[in-house]
Phi, psi and omega in degrees: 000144170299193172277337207274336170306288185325317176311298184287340184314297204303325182276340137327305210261346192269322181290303165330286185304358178245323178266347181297316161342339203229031161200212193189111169307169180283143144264153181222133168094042214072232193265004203281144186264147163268073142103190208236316211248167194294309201304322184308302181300315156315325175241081172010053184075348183316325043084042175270016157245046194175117157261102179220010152206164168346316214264007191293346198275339191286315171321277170224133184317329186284004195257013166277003187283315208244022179261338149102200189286127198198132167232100200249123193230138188204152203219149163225115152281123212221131178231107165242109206279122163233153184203216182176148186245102121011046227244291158277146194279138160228209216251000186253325172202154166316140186261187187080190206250132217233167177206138199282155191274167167106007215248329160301098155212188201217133188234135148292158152215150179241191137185171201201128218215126144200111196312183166237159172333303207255043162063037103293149221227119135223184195211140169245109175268139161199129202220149160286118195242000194214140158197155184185141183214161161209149153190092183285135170227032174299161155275134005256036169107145185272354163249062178032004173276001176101197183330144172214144168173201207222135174224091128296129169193148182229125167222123182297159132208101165315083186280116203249119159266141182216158151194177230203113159208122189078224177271016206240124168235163155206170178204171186208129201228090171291127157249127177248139153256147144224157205222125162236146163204176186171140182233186188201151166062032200244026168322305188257024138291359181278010150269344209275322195287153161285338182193100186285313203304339170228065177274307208201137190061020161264008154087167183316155177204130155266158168228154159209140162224193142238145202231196178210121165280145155182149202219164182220137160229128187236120171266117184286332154206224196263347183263322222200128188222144183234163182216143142216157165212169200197110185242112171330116176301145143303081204254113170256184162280172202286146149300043190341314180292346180233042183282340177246026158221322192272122190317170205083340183061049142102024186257125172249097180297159147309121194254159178304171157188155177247150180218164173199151175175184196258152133233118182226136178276085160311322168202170203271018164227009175264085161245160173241146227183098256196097177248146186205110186266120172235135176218120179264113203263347186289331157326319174269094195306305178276023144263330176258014200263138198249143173340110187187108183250015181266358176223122159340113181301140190095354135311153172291315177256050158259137189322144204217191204283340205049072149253147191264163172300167179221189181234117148259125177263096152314128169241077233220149184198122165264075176308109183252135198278314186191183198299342172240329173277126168235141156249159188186156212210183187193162159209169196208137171227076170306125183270152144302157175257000164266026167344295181264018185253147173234352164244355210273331175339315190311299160303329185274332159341283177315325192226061165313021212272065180250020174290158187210288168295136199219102179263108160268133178182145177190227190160190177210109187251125190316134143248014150209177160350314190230017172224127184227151129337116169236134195211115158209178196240111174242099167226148179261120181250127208324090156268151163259141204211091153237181174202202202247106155329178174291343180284339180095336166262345186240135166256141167268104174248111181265143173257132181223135150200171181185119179244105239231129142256116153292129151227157189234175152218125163253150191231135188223134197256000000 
């Protein structure tokens, strides 16, 4: 690239990485995203055996081995209801049926695959990799503390060394993250907290940390491609303003996960993609810490959202119709991650994060040689989750639903 390319490439890229920060992907799992880039998102993410754009590497790093020179840019729009339903009053949330404020938004992605001479491949990504939002605004709050919610959100940037020698490719992607948050209307948790003064209302606070990804692809024959990929926790830095409400004293990591699937060519303009996903959430005490309030909330073994590991399974299937159409369609299987709780509900009002099903589909149409139209569709059809507060007397029911459009642009050099 020239200078002057290179200049905008770089203010491009400062804006992606500034907005991603304001908006919120379709999830499958928790904070876990259904894929990163629009071509991902048309097959639910599928693909850690199959480089088949740019943004692929964030799945698995080796797979930037085989996508050639490409620069790829994407915006995704979500509009998402989440609440919860209520039922006798107790001392932790509002009873009745409540739904969060907030819900139109629009998250960008770039990324950019560039071999090199000496038969090495790299790529620079920058993704929305966490996102979570809440916002209530009955009266007098639903933990009586006035407006309440949640503002989470995490964004990568991947740096990928990849190479390809014989049928065996990998690759390994130092990742930094930053993480902003910030909660509201938890006032009345301040007998509970180790430090009330940083509980609550206190406007964004960043962490940053860095991790590490890193993956193999084997093509076992001319047909049938394996995958693993693997990512490393993130220890990020502590949230000082929330240090008296997120278990830990206020630090909320990246948790590790593994992925390992298939890409097999049914007919040669026909493949399918089979992914099978673990996110270990347990890592993290204030995501994974279960109710217990016999210990100050910002502590380490203080109650956290109780979330359990979870498992995703991916399914992705790719048409190419003709020399400019492609199609692609997905499914997503998600476990909850409140699954196994029956108190944690009070707290999960703020991280409603029960979707388990993710229906996909889109395509890409060339419309020249070295450029294509990118396109999907995404919707999560409303799950529910209930269970009992802490008092033991009130039921709680969290709601997820969500419907996501992506466009893209690809570029191939």
């Amino acid at each position: 690239m020239n200078k002057k390319a290179k200049q905008a490439f770089g203010r491009l890229g400062t804006v992606i990485f500034t907005t991603t920060i304001l908006a919120t992907p379709l999830m499958a799992g928790g904070l876990t995203p259904v894929g990163y880039s629009t071509n991902q998102r048309a097959m639910a993410g599928a693909g850690v055996a199959y480089g088949y754009d740019a943004m692929s590497a964030a799945v698995n790093p080796a797979n930037a081995a085989s996508v050639g020179h490409q620069l790829q840019l994407g915006v995704n729009l979500s509009n998402t209801d989440q609440g919860y339903v209520a039922g006798n009053p107790a001392i932790f949330a509002l009873p009745g049926s409540f739904q969060s404020d907030g819900n139109l938004t629009a998250l960008p992605n770039l990324s950019y695959n560039r071999p090199l001479n000496n038969g090495a491949v790299i790529n620079v990504s920058i993704y929305n990799s966490g996102r979570m939002k809440t916002g209530y605004n009955a009266a007098p709050g639903v933990y009586n503390g006035g407006n309440a919610g949640l503002d989470l959100s995490q964004t990568s940037i991947s740096l990928t060394y990849a190479r390809k020698t014989g049928n065996l490719s990998w690759g390994i992607s130092p990742t930094i993250v930053a993480q902003r948050f910030s909660a509201m209307g938890l006032s009345a948790f301040g007998p509970f907290s180790s430090n009330p003064a940083a509980l609550t209302n206190n406007g964004n606070d960043w962490s940053y940390g860095i991790g590490l990804k890193a993956g193999v692809v084997w093509d076992a024959s001319s047909v049938l491609s394996l995958g693993l990929s693997a990512q490393t926790r993130t220890k990020m830095s502590a949230l000082d303003k929330y240090a008296g409400f997120l278990a830990d004293g206020g630090r909320l990591d990246i948790p590790a996960s593994v992925t390992i699937g298939a890409a097999w060519d049914v007919k040669p303009n026909v493949k399918v993609m089979l992914d099978y996903q673990r996110v270990f959430y347990s890592g993290v005490y204030a995501l994974s810490n279960h109710y217990n309030f016999l210990t100050p909330l910002g502590t380490a073994n203080a109650s956290g959202f109780g979330w359990d590991d979870v498992d995703v399974v991916k399914l992705g299937v790719e048409w190419k119709a003709n020399d400019r159409m492609t199609w692609r369609a997905g499914y997503a299987h998600s476990q909850n991650p409140l699954r196994n709780s029956t108190i944690d509900n009070a707290l999960g009002i703020l991280m409603p994060a029960v979707s388990e099903h993710h229906i996909t589909f889109g395509g890409s149409y060339a419309y020249n040689d070295q450029s294509a139209f990118d396109f999907a569709v995404g919707y999560s059809p409303k799950a529910t989750y209930a269970a009992y507060g802490p008092t033991g007397g009130q039921a709680i029911e969290l709601n997820t639903s969500q419907l996501s459009v992506s466009l893209g642009w690809t570029r191939k050099f």
